[in-house]
N, C-alpha and C positions, 0 to 999 in steps of 0.2 A: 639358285643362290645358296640354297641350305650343301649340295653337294660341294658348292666351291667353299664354301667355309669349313666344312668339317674336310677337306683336302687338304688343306690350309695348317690344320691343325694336326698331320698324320707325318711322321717318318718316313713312310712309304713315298710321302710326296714333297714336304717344306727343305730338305737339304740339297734336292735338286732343281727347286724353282729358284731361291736364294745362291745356287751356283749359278745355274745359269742368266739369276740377274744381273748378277756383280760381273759373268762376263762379258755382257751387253754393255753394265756400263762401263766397264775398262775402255772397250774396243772404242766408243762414241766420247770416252772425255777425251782418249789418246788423239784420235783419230781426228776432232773436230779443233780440238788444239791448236794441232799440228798445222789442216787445210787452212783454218781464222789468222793465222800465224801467217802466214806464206801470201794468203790475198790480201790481207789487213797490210802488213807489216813490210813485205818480202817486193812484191810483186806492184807495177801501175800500169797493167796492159790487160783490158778486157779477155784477150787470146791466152794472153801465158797464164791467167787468174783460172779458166775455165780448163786447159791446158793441165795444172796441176792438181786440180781437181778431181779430172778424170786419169790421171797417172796412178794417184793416189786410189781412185777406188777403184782399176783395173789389176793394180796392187795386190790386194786386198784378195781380191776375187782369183786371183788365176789359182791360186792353191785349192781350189773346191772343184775346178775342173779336173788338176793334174794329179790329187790325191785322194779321191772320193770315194774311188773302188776302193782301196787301200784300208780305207776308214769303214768302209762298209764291213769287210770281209773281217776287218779284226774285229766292231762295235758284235758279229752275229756270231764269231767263235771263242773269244773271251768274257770274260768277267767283264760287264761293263762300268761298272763303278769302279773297278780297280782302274778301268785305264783313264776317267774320270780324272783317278789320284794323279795319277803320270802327266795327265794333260794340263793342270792345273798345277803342277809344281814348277813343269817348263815353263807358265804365264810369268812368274817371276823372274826367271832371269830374261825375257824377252822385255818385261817391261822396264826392268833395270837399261836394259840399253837405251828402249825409246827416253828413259826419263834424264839419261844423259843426253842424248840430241837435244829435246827439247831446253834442258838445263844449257846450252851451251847457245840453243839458240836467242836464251834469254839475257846471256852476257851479250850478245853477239862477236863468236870466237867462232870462224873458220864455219859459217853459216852453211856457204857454198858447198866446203868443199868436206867439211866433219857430220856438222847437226844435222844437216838436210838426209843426204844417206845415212845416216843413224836412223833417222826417224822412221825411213820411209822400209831400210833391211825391218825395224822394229813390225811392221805395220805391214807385211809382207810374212813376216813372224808369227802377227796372231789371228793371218788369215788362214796360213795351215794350223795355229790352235785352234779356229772356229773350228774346219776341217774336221778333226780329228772329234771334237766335241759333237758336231751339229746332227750326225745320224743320231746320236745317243738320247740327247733330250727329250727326242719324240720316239725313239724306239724301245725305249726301257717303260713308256709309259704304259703300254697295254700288258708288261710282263707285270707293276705294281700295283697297276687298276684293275676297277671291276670294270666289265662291260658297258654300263651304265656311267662311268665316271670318266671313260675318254676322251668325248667330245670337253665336256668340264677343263678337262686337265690341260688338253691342247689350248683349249681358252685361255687360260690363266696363264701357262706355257707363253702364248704370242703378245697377251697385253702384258705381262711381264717383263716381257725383252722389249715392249716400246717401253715403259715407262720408264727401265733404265735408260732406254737412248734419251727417254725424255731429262732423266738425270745427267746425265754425261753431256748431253748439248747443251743444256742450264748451267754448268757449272765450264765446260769450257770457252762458253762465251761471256761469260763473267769474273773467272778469275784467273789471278795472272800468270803466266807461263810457267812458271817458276813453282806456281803451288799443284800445276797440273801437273809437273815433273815427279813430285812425291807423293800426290794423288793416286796416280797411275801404278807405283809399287807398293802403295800399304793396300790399293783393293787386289791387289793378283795376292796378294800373303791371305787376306780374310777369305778370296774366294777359294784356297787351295786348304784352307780350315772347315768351311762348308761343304766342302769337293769328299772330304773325309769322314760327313757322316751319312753317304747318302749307302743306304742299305746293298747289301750285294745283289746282284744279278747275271749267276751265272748264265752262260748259251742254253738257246731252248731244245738245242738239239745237237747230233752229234760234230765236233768240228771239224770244218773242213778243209785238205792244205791250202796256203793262203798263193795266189797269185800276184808277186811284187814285179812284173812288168803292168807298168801302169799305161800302157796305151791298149793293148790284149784285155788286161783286166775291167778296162772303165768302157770299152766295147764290149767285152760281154756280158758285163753287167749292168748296161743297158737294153741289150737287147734282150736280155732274160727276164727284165722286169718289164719289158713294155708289152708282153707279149699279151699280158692281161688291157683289152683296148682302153675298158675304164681307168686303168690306172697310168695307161699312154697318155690318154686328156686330162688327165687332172696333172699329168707332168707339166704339158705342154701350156695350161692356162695358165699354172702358176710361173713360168719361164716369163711368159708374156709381162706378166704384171711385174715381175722384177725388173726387168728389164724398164718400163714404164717407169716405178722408181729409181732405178738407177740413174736414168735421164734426169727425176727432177732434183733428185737430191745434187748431183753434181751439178745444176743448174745452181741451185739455191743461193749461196754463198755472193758468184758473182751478180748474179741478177738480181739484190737484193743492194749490191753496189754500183753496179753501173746502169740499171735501170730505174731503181728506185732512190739511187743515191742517199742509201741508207748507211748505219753504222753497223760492224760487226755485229754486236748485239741484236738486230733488227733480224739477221740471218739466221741465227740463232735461235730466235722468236721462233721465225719459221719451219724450223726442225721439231721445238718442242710441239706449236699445234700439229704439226704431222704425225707426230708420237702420240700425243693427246687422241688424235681421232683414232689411230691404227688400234691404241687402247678400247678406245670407245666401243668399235666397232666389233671387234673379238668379243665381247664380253656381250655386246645385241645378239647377234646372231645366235649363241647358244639358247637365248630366252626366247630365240622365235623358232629353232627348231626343238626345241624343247628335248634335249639332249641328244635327236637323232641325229647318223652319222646322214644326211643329204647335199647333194650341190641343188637343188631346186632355186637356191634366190642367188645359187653364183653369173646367172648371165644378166641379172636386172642389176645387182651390187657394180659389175663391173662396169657398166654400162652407165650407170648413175657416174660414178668414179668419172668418165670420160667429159659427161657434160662438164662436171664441177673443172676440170681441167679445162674447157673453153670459155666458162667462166673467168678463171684465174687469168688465162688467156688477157681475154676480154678486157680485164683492170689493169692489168700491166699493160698493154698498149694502150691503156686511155690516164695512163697515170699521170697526172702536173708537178714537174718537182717544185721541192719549196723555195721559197724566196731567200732563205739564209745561205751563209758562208758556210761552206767545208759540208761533208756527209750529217743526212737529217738522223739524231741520236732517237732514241726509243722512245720517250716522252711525244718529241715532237711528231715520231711516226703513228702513235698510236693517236695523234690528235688531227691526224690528215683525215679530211670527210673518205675518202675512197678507203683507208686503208680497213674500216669494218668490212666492207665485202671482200677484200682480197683476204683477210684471215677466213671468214666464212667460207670462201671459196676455198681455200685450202685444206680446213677442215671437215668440209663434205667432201674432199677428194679423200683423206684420209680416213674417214669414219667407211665411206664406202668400201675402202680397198680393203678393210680389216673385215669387213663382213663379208667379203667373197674368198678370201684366202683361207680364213681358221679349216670352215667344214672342208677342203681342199686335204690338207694338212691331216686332218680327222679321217680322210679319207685315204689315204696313203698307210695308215698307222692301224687301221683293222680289215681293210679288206686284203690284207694278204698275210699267210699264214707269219705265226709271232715267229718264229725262227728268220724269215726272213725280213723282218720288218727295217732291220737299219739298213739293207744292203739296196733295201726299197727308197728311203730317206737318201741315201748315200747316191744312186744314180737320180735321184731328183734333185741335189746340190749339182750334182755334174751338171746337167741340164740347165739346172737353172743361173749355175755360174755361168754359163757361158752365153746365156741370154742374156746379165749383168754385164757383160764383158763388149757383147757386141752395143748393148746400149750405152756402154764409156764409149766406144769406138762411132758410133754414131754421135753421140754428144762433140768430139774432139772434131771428128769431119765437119760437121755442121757451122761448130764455131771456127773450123780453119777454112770453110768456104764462103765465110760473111756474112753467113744469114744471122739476123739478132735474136738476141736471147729469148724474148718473149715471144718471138714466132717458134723456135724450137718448141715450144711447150705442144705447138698445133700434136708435133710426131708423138706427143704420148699419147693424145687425146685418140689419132687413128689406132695406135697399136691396143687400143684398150678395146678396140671394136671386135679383135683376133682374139684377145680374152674371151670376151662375149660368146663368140663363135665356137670357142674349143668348149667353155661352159655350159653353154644349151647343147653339144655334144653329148658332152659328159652326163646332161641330166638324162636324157633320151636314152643311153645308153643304160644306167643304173634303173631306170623304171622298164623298159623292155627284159632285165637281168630280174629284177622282182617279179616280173609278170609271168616268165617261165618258172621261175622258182615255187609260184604258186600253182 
């Protein structure tokens, strides 16, 4: 605790965590706005609710498969604070557009055929700003840290970016479209003032010419970096687990309507405790490995994570809706006998998944030398976008082949078993890598 607090307190470290919270929370008020909008508002079909759901965060995601190299090869031969600058000055004008769709979708003027593609070009927009950001957060961390300070940093780094989500889900599910619309442009102005004092970081080595075909490039820079096998498994386990959230988050919104026949709000709820635990969970894990970089408790975290998902399971098909008119509002929901263990159960699913991801994360960011560390970050977004991407695509199949909502939950609860599996991998791996090193 003493290290996250004087982190907290350093240059080196507070104008980058404060960037990249404010763009966590852009991405999660735009974002949740938008989806609350479309199923609340828009949409009275279980399929098209779940349908836009998953459009919306396949969206989102395909710009981390189709630009990652790109991202990597510039985050390892430029200044990365400068392109910090760049990437946070573009958030404004991208959010200007979403904040017109959404503005328009709050008149209701040309929904269909204006607001909606506004919002969703916008949200497609600051999927390639993640992009372009997302090696850097974590790859500039071991050029600013001591050795001793990066598992820390990634901590605060990951419960950082939930708490915003947990900001951006609280405030999109609460206020009205109209105030998300100018929401959305005054945080991309604050973040792109933060973005500006984050100290420089030139390349750690000498640069190299860049490769702008993006299919050549994001091929061999995956396979240049998996070549190390521990750092193959720690790719492939964090793939898993994206992908597992991606299923429940796109789940959430409508199951939270047509299974629980809750109110927006209610959905909402359920983002923040998922944020609430992700936080949680980042911030245990550093206090039980006590700063060191290990996966040792990533096969039992993830594995925990799976039960609490057959839990949640569990209560959503044993749910009674209530006896009033129209969707049960937050009040009423949180006074339903079952709904404590469905938050608990959601909460252990989240507290779990934060404590098997950070050391992951931690683990990509010093076992490979620092010159190449974003390009290391960079083919782990490829990877793990496209693990997100196939788990919209499994979500979209599943609800276009009938099965209901609260069975799909079983397919995360399996996939979380593959986590497990690539995890006790990975620990076998890094203690056999210790045992010859000594």
């Amino acid at each position: 605790m003493t290290t996250t607090t004087q982190l907290l307190r350093q240059r080196r470290f507070l104008p980058l965590f404060v960037t990249q919270l404010l763009g966590a929370f852009n991405d999660n008020l735009f974002k949740n706005a938008m989806v609350l909008f479309a199923v609340y508002s828009l949409y009275n079909s279980e399929s098209q609710e779940a349908a836009f759901s998953g459009i919306a965060s396949a969206l989102f995601v395909i710009p981390f498969v189709t630009l990652s190299a790109l991202s990597g090869q510039l985050a390892d031969s430029r200044d990365k604070a400068a392109i910090i600058r760049i990437v946070k000055a573009c958030e404004i004008g991208i959010m200007v557009v979403g904040g017109i769709g959404l503005a328009l979708a709050w008149k209701n003027l040309a929904v269909e055929t204006v607001a909606i593609p506004l919002m969703l070009l916008a949200l497609f927009a600051m999927g390639v700003h993640s992009t372009f950001f997302g090696p850097i957060k974590y790859a500039i961390l071991p050029q600013h840290l001591l050795p001793g300070e990066v598992l820390a940093g990634t901590g605060l780094v990951e419960a950082g970016t939930y708490i915003a989500i947990l900001a951006g889900t609280i405030l999109a599910g609460w206020i009205p479209v109209e105030w998300a619309a100018v929401g959305v442009v005054l945080t991309a102005v604050i973040g792109w003032f933060a973005g500006r004092q984050v100290p420089p970081a030139p390349p750690m080595a000498e640069p190299q010419p860049i490769d702008y075909n993006i299919l050549r490039s994001s091929i061999t820079l995956i396979r240049n970096t998996t070549d190390d096998r521990r750092v193959a498994l720690a790719i492939g386990a964090i793939s898993f687990f994206w992908a597992v959230g991606t299923i429940l988050f796109i789940q959430f919104p409508p199951l939270a309507k047509n299974v629980l026949h809750a109110s927006k709000e209610v959905a909402s709820l359920f983002l923040v405790i998922f944020s609430i635990g992700i936080a949680i969970g980042s911030m245990s894990i550093n206090a039980l490995l006590k700063g060191q970089v290990s996966a040792r408790f990533a096969p039992p975290s993830v594995m925990v994570m799976g039960l609490f998902v057959v839990a949640f399971w569990f209560v959503c098909s044993s749910w009674t809706p209530h006896a009033g008119e129209g969707l049960m509002q937050l009040g009423a929901f949180v006074r339903h006998p079952m709904a404590v263990w469905l938050l608990l159960a959601l909460l252990g699913i989240a507290i779990a998944g934060g404590m098997f991801v950070v050391p992951l994360y931690a683990f990509l960011t010093t076992f490979v030398p620092p010159s190449q560390t974003a390009r290391t970050i960079a083919a782990n977004n490829i990877v793990n976008s496209g693990a997100m991407v196939v788990g919209a695509l499994v979500s979209l199949a599943l609800s276009h082949a009938g099965i209901p909502l609260a069975d799909q939950l079983l397919v995360s609860a399996g996939m979380s078993v593959i986590s497990a599996l690539l995890g006790l991998r990975l620990y076998s791996a890094e203690r056999a890598a210790a045992a010859s090193a000594a």
